[in-house]
LOTISE-106372 format. One record per residue (C-alpha): x, y, z. Coordinates in nm, 4 decimals. Layout:
N
ATOM          x          y          z
ATOM          X          Y          Z
...
//
This chain:
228
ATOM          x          y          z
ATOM    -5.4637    -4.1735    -4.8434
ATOM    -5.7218    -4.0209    -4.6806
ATOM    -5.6556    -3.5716    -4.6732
ATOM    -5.7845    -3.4150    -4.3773
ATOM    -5.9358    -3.0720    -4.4387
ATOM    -6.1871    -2.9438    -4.2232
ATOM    -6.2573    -2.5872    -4.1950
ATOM    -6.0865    -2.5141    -4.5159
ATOM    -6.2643    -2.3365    -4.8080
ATOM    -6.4559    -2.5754    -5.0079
ATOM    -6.3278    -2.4689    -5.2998
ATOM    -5.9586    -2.4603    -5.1923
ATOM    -5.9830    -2.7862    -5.0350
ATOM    -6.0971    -2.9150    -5.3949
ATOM    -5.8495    -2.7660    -5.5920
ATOM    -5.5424    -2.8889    -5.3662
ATOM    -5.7193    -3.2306    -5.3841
ATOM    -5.7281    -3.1862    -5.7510
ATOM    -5.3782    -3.0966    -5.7351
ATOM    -5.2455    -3.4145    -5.4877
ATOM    -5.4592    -3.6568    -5.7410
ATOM    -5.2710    -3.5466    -6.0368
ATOM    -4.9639    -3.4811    -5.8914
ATOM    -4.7579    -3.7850    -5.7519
ATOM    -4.4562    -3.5610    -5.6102
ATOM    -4.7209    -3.2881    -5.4548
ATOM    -4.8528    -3.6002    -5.2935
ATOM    -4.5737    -3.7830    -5.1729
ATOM    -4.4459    -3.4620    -5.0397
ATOM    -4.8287    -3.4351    -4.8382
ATOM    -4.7409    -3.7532    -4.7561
ATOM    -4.3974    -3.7980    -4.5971
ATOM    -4.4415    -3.4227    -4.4348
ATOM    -4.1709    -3.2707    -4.6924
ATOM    -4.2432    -3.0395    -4.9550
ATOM    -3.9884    -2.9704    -5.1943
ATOM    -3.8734    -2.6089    -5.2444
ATOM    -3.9349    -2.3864    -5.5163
ATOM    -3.7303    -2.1004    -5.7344
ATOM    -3.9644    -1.8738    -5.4446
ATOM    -3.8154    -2.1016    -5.1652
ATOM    -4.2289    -2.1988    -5.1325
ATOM    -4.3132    -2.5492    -5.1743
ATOM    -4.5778    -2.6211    -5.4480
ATOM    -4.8479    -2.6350    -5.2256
ATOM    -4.7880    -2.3330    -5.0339
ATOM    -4.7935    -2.0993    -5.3706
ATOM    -5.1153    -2.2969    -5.4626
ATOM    -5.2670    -2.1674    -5.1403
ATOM    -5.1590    -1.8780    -5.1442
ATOM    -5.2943    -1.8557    -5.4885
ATOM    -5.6297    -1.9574    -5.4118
ATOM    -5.6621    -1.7048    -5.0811
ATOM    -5.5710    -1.4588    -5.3486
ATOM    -5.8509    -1.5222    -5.5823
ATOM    -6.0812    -1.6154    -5.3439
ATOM    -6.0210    -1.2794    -5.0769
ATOM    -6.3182    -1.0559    -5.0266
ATOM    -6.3085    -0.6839    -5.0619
ATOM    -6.2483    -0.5088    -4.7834
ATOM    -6.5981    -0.3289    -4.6507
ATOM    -6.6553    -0.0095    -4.6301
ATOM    -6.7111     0.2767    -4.3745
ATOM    -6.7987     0.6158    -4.3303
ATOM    -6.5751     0.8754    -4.2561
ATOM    -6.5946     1.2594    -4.1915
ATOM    -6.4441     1.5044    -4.4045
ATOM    -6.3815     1.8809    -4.3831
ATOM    -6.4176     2.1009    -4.6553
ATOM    -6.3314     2.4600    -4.6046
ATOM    -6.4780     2.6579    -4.8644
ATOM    -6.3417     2.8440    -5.1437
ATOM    -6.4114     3.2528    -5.0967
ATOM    -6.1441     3.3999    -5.3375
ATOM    -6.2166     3.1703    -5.6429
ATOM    -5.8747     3.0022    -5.6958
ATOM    -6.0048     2.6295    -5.6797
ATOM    -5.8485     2.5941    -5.3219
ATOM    -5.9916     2.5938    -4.9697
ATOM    -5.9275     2.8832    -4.7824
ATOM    -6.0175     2.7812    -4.4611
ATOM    -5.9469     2.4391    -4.2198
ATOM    -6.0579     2.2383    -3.9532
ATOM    -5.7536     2.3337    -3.6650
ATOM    -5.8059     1.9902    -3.4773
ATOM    -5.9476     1.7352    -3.7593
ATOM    -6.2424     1.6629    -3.5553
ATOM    -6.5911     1.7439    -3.4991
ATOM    -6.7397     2.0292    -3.3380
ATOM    -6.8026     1.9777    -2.9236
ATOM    -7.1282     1.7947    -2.8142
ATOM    -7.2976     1.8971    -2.4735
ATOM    -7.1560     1.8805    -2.2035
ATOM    -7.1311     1.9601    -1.8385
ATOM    -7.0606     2.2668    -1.9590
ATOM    -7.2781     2.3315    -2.2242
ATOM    -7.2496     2.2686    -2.6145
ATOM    -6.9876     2.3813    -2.8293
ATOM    -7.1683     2.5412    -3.1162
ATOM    -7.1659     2.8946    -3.2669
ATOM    -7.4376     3.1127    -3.0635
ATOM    -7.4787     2.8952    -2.8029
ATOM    -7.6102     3.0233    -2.4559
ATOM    -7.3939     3.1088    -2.1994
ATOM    -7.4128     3.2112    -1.8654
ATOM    -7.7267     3.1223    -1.8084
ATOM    -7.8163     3.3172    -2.0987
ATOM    -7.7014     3.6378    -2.0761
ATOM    -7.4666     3.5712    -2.3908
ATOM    -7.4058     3.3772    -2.6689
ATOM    -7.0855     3.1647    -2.8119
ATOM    -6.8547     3.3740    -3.0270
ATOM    -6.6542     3.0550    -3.1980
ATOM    -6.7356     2.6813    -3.2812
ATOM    -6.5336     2.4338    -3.0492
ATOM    -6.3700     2.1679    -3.2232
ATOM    -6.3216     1.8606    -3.0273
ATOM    -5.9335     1.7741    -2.9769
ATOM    -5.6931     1.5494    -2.7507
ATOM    -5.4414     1.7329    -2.5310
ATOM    -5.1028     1.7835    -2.7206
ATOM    -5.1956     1.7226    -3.0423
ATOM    -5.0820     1.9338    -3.3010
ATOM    -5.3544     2.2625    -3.4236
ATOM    -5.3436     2.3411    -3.7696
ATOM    -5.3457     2.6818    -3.8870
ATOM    -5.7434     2.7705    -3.9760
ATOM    -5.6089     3.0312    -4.2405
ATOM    -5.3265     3.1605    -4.4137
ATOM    -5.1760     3.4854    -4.3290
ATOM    -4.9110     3.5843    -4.0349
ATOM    -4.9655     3.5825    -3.6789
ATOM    -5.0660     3.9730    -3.5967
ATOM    -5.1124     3.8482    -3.1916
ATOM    -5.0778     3.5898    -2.9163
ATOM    -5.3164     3.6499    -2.6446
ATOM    -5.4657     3.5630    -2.2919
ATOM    -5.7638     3.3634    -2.2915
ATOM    -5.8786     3.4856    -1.9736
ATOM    -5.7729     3.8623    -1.8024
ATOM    -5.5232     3.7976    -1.5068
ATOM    -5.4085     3.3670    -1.6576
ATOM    -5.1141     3.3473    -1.8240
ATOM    -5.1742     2.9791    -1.8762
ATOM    -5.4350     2.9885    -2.1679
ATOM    -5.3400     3.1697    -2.4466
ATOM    -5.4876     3.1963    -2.8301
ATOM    -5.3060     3.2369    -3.1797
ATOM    -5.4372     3.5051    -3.4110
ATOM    -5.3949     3.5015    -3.7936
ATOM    -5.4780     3.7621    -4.0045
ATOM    -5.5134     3.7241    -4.3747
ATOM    -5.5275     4.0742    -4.5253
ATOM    -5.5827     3.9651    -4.8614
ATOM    -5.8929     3.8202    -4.8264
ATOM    -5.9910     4.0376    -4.4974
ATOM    -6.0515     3.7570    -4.2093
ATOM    -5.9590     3.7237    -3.9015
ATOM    -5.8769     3.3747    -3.7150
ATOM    -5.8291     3.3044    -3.3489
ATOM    -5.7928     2.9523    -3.2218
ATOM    -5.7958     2.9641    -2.8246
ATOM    -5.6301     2.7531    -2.5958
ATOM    -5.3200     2.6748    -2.7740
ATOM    -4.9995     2.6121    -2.6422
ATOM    -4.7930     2.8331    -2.9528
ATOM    -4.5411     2.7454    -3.1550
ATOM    -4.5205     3.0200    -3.3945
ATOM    -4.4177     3.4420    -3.3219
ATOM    -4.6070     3.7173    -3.3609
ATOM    -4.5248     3.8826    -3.7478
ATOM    -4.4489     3.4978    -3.8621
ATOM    -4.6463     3.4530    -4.1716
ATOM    -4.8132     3.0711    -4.1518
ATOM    -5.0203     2.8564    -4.4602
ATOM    -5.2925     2.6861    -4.4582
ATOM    -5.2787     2.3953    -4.2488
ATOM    -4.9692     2.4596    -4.0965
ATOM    -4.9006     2.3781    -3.7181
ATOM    -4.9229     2.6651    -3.5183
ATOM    -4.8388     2.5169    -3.1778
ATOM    -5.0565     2.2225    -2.9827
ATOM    -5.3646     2.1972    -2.7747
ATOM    -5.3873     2.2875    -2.3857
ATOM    -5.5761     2.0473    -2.1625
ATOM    -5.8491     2.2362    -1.9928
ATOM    -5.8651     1.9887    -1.7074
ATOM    -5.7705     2.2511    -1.4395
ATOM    -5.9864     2.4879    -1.5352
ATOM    -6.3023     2.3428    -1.5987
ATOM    -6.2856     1.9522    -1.4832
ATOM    -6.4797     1.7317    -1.6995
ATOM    -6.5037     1.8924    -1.9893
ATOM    -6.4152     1.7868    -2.3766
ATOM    -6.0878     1.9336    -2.4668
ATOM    -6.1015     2.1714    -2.7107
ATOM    -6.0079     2.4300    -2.9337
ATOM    -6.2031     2.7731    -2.9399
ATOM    -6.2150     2.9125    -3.3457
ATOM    -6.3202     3.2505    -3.4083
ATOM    -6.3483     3.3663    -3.7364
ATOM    -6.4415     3.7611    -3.8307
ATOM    -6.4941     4.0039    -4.1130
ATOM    -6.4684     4.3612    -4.0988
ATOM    -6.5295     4.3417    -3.7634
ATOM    -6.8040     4.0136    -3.7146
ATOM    -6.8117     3.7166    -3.5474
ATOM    -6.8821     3.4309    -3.8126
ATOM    -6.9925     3.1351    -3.7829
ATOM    -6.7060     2.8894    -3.8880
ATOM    -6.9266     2.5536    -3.9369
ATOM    -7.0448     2.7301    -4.2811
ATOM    -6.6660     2.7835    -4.3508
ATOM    -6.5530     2.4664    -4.2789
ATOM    -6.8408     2.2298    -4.3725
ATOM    -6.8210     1.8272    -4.3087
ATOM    -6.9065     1.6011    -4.5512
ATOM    -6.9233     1.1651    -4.5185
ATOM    -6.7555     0.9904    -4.7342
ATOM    -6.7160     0.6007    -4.8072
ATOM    -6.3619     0.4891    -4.7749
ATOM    -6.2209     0.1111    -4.7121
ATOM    -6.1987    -0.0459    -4.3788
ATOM    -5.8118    -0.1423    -4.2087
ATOM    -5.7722    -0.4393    -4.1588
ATOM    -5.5281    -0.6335    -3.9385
ATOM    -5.2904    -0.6058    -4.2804
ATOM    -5.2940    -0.2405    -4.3455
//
């Protein structure tokens, strides 16, 4: 009898031949297109392959992924800061870029916050802890944008994250991470442009710069596959 296994694994192929040579009911099952059934309810050949795609599997690869790491100000070994959307800080655009101190219009001022890139709807973490001490307009005379502000009085910051649809009350107290309400598309406002959400960060009084507050760091981490 003649076994028929292209494409297989050389070394698979081998082994079940191994197997069939040595095994008279392995082969007459091969043979006659029944394969007995096991305590596993798998026939003897079918836990030998599977055995052998177990040995033989290659790790999965890896990629690099983005992490953010807000730093630790008050010395307790935790973060006390967070990335609100989970992603990276806006790129240019039509409408410029999305960095701290970046010009705007045409100049005559500079960006007070960091954008961080989000989707419309999804859920905005809370950039500090503390409690909500206002919910505000983005823009005088448009009720449709508003921001979220957090004060922490313990460690003396101050956190708005504009253009959020809110969840939370003014005098709620909120942790670290926590959702405060989701993102509003800015679509109708200024077409084209990367949704976002707007962080300020101060102290006593000063705008900070929240990319050295919330610093990203690549890591290597294991690719999905189409198994998990």
């Amino acid at each position: 009898m003649q076994l028929k296994l292209w494409g297989w694994r050389p070394a698979l192929a081998q082994t079940i031949g191994l197997v069939l040579m040595f095994s008279p009911v392995a082969a007459l099952a091969v043979a006659s297109g029944t394969t007995p059934q096991g305590p596993t309810g798998q026939s003897p050949v079918a836990r030998l392959i599977k055995a052998v795609n177990a040995r033989t599997r290659l790790p999965a690869p890896m990629v690099s992924k983005t992490v953010w790491n807000g730093l630790d100000v008050d010395g307790d070994g935790a973060s006390d800061f967070v990335n609100p959307t989970g992603q990276a800080p806006r790129l240019l655009d039509a409408f410029g870029y999305g960095e701290f101190g970046a010009s705007r219009d045409g100049g005559s001022r500079q960006h007070e916050g960091v954008d961080y890139t989000a989707d419309a709807d999804q859920a905005v973490a809370a950039p500090i802890s503390g409690f909500v001490t206002k919910i505000g307009y983005a823009y005088g005379g448009d009720d449709s944008l508003r921001f979220v502000e957090i004060t922490n009085p313990a460690l003396g910051y101050v956190a708005r994250a504009f253009y959020v649809d809110p969840d939370v009350l003014v005098g709620q107290a909120v942790r670290l991470g926590e959702t405060i309400g989701t993102v509003a598309s800015l679509q109708s406002h200024y077409p084209g442009i990367t949704d976002h959400v707007h962080l300020e960060v101060m102290k006593s009084g000063e705008r900070l710069n929240a990319e050295t507050l919330i610093v990203a760091r690549t890591i290597k981490v294991k690719a999905r596959t189409a198994n998990g």
